[in-house]
C-alpha positions as a Markdown table, in Angstrom:
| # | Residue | x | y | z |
|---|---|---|---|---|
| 1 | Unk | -0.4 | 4.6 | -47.9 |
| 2 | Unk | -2.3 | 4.4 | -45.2 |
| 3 | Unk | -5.1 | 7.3 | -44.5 |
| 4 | Unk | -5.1 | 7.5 | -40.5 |
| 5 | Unk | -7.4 | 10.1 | -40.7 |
| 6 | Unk | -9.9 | 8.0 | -41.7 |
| 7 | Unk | -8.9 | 4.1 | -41.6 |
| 8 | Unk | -11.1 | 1.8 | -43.5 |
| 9 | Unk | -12.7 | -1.4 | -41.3 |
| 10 | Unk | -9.8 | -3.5 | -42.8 |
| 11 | Unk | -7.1 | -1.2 | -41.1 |
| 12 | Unk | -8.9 | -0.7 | -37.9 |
| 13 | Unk | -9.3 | -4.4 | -37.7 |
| 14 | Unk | -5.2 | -5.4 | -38.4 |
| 15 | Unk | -4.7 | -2.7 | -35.8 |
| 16 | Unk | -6.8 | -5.1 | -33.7 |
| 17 | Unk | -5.3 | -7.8 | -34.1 |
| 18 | Unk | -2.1 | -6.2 | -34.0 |
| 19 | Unk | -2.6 | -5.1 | -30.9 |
| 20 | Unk | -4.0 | -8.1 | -29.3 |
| 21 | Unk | -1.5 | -10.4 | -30.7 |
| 22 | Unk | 1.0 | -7.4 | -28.9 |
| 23 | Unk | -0.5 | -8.4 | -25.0 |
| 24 | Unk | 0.1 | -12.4 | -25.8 |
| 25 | Unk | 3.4 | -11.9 | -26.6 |
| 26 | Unk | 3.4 | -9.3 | -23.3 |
| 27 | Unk | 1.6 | -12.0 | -21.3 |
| 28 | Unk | 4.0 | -14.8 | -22.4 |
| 29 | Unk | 7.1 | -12.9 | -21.1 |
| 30 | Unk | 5.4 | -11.4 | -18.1 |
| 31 | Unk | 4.6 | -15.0 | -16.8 |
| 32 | Unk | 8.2 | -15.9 | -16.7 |
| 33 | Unk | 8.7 | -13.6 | -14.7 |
| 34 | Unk | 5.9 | -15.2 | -12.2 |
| 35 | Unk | 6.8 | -18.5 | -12.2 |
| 36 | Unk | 5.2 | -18.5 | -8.8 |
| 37 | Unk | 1.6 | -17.7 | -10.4 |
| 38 | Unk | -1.3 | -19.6 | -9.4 |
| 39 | Unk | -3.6 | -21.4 | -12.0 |
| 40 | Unk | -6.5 | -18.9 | -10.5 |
| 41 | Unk | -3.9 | -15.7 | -11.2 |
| 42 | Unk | -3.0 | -17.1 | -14.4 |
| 43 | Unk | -6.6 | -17.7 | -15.9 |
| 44 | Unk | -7.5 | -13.7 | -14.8 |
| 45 | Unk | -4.8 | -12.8 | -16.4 |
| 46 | Unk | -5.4 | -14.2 | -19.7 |
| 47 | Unk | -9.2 | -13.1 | -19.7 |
| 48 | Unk | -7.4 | -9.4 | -18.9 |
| 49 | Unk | -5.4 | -9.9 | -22.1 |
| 50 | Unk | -7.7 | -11.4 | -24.0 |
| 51 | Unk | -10.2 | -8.4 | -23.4 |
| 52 | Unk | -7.7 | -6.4 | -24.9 |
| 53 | Unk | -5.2 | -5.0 | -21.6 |
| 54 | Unk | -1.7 | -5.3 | -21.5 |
| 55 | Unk | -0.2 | -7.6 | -18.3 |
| 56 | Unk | 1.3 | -4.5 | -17.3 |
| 57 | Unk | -2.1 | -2.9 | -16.3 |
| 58 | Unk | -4.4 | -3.6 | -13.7 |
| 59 | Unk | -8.3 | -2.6 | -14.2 |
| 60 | Unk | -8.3 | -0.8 | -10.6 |
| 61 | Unk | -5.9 | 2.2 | -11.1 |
| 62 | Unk | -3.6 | 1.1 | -8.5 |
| 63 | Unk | -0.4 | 2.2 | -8.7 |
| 64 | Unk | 3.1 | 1.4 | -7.5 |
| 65 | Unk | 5.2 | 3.7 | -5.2 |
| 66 | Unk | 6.4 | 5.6 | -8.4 |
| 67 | Unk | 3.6 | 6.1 | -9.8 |
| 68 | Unk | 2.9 | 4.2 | -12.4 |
| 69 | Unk | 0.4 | 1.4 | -12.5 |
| 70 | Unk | 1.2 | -2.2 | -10.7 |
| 71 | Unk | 1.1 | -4.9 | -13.0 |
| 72 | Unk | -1.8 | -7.4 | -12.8 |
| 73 | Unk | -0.7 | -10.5 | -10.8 |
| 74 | Unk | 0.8 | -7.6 | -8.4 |
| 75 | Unk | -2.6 | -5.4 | -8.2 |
| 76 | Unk | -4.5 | -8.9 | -7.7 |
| 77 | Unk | -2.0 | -9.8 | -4.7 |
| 78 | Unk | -2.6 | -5.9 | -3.2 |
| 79 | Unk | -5.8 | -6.6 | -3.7 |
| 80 | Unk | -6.0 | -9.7 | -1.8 |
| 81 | Unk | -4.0 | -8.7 | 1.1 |
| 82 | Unk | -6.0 | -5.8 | 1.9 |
| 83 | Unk | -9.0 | -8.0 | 1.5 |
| 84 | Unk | -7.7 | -10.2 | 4.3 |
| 85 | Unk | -6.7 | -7.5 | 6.3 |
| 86 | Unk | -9.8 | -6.2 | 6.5 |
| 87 | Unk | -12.0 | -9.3 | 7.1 |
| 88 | Unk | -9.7 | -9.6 | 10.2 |
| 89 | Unk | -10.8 | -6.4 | 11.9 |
| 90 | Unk | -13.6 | -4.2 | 9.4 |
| 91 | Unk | -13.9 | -1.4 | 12.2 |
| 92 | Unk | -10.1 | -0.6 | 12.5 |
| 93 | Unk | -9.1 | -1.2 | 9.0 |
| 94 | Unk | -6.4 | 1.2 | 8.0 |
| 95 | Unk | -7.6 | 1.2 | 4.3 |
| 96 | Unk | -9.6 | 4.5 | 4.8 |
| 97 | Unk | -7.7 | 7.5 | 5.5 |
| 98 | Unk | -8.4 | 9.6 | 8.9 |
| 99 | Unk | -10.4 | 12.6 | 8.2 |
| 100 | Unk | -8.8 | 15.9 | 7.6 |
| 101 | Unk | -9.4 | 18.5 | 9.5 |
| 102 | Unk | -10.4 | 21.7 | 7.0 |
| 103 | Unk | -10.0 | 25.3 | 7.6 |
| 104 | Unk | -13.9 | 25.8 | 7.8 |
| 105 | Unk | -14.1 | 23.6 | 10.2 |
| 106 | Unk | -15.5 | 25.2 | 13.6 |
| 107 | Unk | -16.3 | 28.2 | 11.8 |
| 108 | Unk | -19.5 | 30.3 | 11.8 |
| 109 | Unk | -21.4 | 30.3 | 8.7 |
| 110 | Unk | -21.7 | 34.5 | 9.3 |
| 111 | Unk | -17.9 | 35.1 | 10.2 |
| 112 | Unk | -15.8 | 35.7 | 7.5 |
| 113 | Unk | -13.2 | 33.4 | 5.6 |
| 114 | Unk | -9.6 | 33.1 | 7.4 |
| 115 | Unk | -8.1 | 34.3 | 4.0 |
């Protein structure tokens, strides 16, 4: 039986390996489905696996429409595009939201809060 309150080295390192052996068999699949990877995509990729990350993760939190995170090759290609679309035009680069305008602004620091 295994004590997962406290594991001994030899348990925390077959969890390890588990694990890692888990994101090559995730990275495997997941290139199928990007036949259209390039070799530059593909070798980030497997140093993302290899440092122990699934393909199904990106290292920049950037997440799809629903919510979850975009997958690696996707995140890279985000990535990339925005890059290019900035170098095109730095000052009107739409990557930065517009300011908000806040409540306080325009207010006196003696007049009282609006609420």
């Amino acid at each position: 039986m295994i004590d997962y309150e406290n594991p001994g080295p030899e348990t925390l390192k077959e969890w390890e390996n588990e694990y890692r052996n888990k994101c090559r068999r995730e990275m495997r699949q997941y290139l199928k489905d990007f036949p259209d990877a390039t070799p530059e995509e593909k070798r980030d990729l497997q140093r993302w696996v290899r440092s122990g990350h699934s393909p199904y993760d990106n290292g920049d939190y950037i997440a799809t429409d629903s919510g979850g995170p975009m997958d690696f090759i996707n995140a890279r290609r985000f990535l990339e595009e925005e890059y290019q679309e900035y170098l095109k035009d730095p000052e009107a680069y739409r990557g930065f939201p517009e300011p908000v305008e806040s409540v306080f602004d325009g207010l006196d620091s003696n007049n009282d809060l609006p609420f």
